[in-house]
BANUVO-233834 format. One record per residue (C-alpha): residue number from 1; residue in one letter; x, y, z. Coordinates in steps of 0.5 Angstrom, whole numbers. Layout:
% BANUVO-233834
k,r,px,py,pz
NUM,A,X,Y,Z;
...
% end
This chain:
% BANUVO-233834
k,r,px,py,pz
1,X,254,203,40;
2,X,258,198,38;
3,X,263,199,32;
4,X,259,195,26;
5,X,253,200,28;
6,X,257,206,28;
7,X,260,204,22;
8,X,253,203,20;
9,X,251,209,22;
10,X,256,212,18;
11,X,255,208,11;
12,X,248,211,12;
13,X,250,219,14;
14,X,255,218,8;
15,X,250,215,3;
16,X,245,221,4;
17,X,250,226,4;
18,X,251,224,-4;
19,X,245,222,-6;
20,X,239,225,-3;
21,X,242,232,0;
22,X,245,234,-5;
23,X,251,235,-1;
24,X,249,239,3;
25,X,252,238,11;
26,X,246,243,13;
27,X,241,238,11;
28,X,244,232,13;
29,X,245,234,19;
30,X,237,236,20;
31,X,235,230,17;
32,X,240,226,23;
33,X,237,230,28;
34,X,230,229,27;
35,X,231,221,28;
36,X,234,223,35;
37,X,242,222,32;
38,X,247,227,36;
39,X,248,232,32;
40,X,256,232,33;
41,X,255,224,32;
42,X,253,227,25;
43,X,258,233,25;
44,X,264,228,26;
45,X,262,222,21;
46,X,261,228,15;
47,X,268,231,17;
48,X,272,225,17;
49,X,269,223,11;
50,X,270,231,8;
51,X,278,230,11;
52,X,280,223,10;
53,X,274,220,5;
54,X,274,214,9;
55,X,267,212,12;
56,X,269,206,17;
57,X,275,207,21;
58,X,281,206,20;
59,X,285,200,23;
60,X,288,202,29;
61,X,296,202,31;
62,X,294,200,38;
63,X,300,197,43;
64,X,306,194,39;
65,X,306,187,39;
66,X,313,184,44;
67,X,315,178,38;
68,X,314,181,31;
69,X,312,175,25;
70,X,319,173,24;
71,X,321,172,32;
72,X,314,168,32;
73,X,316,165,26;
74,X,323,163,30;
75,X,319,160,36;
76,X,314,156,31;
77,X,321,152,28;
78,X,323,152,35;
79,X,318,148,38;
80,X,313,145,33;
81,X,313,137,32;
82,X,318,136,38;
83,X,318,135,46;
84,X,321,137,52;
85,X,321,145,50;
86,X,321,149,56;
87,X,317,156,55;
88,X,320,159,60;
89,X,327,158,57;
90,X,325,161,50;
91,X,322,166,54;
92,X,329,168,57;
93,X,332,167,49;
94,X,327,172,47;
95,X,327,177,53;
96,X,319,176,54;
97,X,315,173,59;
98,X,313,167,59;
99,X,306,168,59;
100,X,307,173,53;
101,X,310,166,50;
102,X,303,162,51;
103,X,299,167,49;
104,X,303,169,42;
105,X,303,162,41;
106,X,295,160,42;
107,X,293,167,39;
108,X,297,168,33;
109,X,299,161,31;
110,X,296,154,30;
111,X,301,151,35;
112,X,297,147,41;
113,X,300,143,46;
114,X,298,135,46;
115,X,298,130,50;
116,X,303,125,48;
117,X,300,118,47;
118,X,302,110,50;
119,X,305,106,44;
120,X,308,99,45;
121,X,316,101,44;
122,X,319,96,39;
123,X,326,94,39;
124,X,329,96,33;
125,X,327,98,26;
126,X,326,91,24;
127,X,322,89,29;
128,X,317,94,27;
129,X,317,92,20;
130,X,316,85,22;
131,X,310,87,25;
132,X,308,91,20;
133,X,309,85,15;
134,X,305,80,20;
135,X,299,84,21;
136,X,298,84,14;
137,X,299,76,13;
138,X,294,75,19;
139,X,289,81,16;
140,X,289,76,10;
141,X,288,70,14;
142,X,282,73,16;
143,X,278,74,9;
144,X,276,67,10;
145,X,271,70,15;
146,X,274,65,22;
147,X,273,67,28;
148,X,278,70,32;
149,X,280,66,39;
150,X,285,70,43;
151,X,289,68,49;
152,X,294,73,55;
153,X,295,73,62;
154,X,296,79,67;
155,X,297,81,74;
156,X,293,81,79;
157,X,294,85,86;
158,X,290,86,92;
159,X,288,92,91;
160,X,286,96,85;
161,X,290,103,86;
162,X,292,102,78;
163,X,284,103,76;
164,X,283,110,74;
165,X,277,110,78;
166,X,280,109,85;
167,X,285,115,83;
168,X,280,121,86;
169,X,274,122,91;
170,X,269,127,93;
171,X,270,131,99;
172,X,268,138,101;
173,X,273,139,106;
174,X,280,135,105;
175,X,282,136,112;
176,X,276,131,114;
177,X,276,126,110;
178,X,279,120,112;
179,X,286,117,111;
180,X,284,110,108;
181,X,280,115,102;
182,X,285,121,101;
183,X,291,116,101;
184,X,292,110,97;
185,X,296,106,101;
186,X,301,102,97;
187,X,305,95,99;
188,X,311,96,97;
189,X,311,88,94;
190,X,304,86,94;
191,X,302,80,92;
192,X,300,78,86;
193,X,297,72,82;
194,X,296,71,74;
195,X,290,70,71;
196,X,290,67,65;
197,X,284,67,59;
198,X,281,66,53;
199,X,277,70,49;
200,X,272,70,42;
201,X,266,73,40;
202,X,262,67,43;
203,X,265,68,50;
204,X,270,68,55;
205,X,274,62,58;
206,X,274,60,64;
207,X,280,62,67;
208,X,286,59,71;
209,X,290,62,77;
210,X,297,61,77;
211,X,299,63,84;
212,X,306,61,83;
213,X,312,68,83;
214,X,314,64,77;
215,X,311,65,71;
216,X,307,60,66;
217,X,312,54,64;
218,X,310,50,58;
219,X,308,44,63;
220,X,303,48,67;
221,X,301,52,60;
222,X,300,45,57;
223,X,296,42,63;
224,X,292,48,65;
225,X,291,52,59;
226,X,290,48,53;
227,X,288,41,56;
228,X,284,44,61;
229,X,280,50,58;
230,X,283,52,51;
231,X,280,46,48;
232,X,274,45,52;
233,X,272,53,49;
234,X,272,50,43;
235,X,268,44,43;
236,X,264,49,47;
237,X,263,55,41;
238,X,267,53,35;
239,X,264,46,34;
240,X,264,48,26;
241,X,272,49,26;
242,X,272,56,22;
243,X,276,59,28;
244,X,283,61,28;
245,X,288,61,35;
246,X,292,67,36;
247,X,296,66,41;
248,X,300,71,46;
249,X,308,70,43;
250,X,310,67,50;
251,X,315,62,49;
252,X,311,57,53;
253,X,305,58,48;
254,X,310,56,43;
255,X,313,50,45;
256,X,314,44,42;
257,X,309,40,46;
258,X,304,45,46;
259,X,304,46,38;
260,X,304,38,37;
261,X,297,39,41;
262,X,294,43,37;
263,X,295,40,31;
264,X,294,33,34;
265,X,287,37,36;
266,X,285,40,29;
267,X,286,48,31;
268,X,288,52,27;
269,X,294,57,30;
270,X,298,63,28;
271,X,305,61,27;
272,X,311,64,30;
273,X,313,67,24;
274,X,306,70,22;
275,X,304,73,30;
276,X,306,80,29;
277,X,309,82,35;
278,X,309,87,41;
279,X,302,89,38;
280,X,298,90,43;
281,X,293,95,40;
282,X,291,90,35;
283,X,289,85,41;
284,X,283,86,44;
285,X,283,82,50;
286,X,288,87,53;
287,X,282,92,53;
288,X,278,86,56;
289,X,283,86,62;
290,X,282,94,63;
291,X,274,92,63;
292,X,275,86,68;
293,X,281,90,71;
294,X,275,96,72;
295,X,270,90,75;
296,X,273,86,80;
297,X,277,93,82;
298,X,270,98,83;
299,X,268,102,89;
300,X,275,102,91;
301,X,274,94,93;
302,X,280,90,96;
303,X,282,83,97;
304,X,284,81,103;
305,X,288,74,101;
306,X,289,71,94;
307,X,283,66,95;
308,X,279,72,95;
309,X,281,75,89;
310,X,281,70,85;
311,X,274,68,87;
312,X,273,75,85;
313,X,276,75,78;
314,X,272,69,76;
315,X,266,72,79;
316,X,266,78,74;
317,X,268,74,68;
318,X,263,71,67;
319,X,259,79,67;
320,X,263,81,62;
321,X,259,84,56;
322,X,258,79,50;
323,X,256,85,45;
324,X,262,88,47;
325,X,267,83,46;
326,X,264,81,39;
327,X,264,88,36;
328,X,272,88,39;
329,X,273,81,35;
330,X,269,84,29;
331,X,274,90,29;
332,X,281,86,29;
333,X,281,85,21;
334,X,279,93,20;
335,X,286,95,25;
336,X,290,89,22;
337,X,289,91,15;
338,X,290,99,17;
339,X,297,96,21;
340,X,299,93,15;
341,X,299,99,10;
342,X,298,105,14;
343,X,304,103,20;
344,X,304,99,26;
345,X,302,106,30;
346,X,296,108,25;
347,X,291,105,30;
348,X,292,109,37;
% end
């Protein structure tokens, strides 16, 4: 019998004591017995409640608990809302154990432990201000309704060990499995290409591989990237001129020679003073990457050489999702406006 049904119980002998009984225990007691209730049950709800007057049970005193409220108050103040807190320390302070400590704080209080998040780290304050700042003035450029067209580059290496899914594998006995599967096996300078890329909701561009330990100069960005590909993506898609060009704040992608294209050739582009920076959560070709990245990487694939990876990574490009990258353009202007009056963080 569980306690709410003893109590039950209880209420209804009580009840019947009072009220139709006359309180009279005799009868009661034959009343009970008659419907297969044990007879000292029914002797031991009248007694309590003739000696105590009570009809549920009292709350029991039970085992003292190790940390009062004011101590656990103390540990609550000492650990909410910071980093670095060691349980086993705090359980050395308060002569307990550490399991007490867990179990006190995830019982008896609101405190959880929570992964902390990636976020670009600004420089300095007025940095994050100025981006909070920009995000606004680009949030407001977009109420035209222009079409977004975003540009980056990245690394690329041989091998994939930073993909997620390439981190585990499958095995009834580890012992077993082979070396190449249960280790990832890593160069200790690998090579390496970058790819540069264009995107908007109508596509992606064709990409460029700079093979080069260097980075991209403003000679190869201009030649490769705005000549070669950039301004053939437009005509291509944006033919109606209602788009505008966010540029990465690359020094080569702001150059003097590379802006006096971009006006001589019409596009509109987000100037230096108006590109928010280090705001990574707001560009959603760097979700594109982690897509392409997921892609070329899949089932653990390995180049052999630079010329395969590069041929992979314009294979899959060209697989990348359009609904995708539309719904990721049409989301921009909702994480600007939210940048821009909630912080820079808001949208994490």
């Amino acid at each position: 019998m569980t306690r709410d049904e003893r109590e039950a119980l209880s209420q209804r002998v009580c009840n019947f004591y009072c009220d139709a009984s006359n309180k009279s225990v005799k009868t009661t007691v034959n009343y009970f017995v008659k419907q297969n209730i044990s007879r000292r049950t029914v002797y031991y709800i009248l007694n309590k409640f003739l000696k105590y007057g009570i009809v549920n049970d009292r709350p029991r005193s039970g085992r003292p608990v190790k940390l009062s409220d004011k101590v656990l108050n103390n540990v609550v103040k000492s650990v909410n809302n910071r980093t670095g807190v060691s349980q086993r320390k705090i359980a050395r302070r308060f002569n307990v154990h550490q399991s007490t400590i867990s179990r006190n704080l995830r019982r008896r209080t609101s405190i959880c432990i929570r992964k902390r998040r990636s976020a670009p780290k600004m420089n300095s304050k007025d940095q994050e201000k100025r981006a909070k700042k920009n995000c606004g003035k680009l949030y407001r450029l977009l109420l035209r309704g222009d079409d977004l067209i975003l540009d980056d580059e990245k690394y690329f290496t041989l091998s994939g060990n930073n993909v997620s899914g390439n981190r585990y594998f499958y095995s009834t006995n580890p012992t077993t499995t082979p070396a190449d599967i249960k280790f990832q096996k890593k160069r200790k300078f690998e090579p390496k290409i970058m790819i540069w890329m264009a995107m908007s909701s109508k596509g992606v561009s064709s990409v460029y591989v700079h093979k080069s330990k260097q980075g991209i100069r403003q000679e190869t960005y201009l030649k490769e990237c705005i000549n070669k590909r950039l301004l053939p993506f437009i005509e291509q898609h944006h033919q109606g001129g209602n788009y505008l060009f966010w540029p990465d704040l690359t020094s080569a992608h702001y150059s003097k020679s590379v802006q006096e294209r971009l006006n001589e050739k019409n596009v509109p582009f987000v100037t230096r003073e108006d590109n928010p920076p280090n705001v990574p959560q707001a560009r959603p070709i760097e979700t594109v990457w982690s897509v392409l990245e997921r892609k070329v990487y899949e089932n653990n694939w390995e180049a052999k050489s630079l010329d395969s990876l590069a041929r992979r990574i314009k294979q899959k490009s060209k697989e990348l999702d359009l609904k995708m990258l539309q719904s990721m353009i049409e989301g921009v202007r909702k994480k600007l406006r939210e940048m821009w009056r909630e912080g820079i963080y808001s949208v994490l």
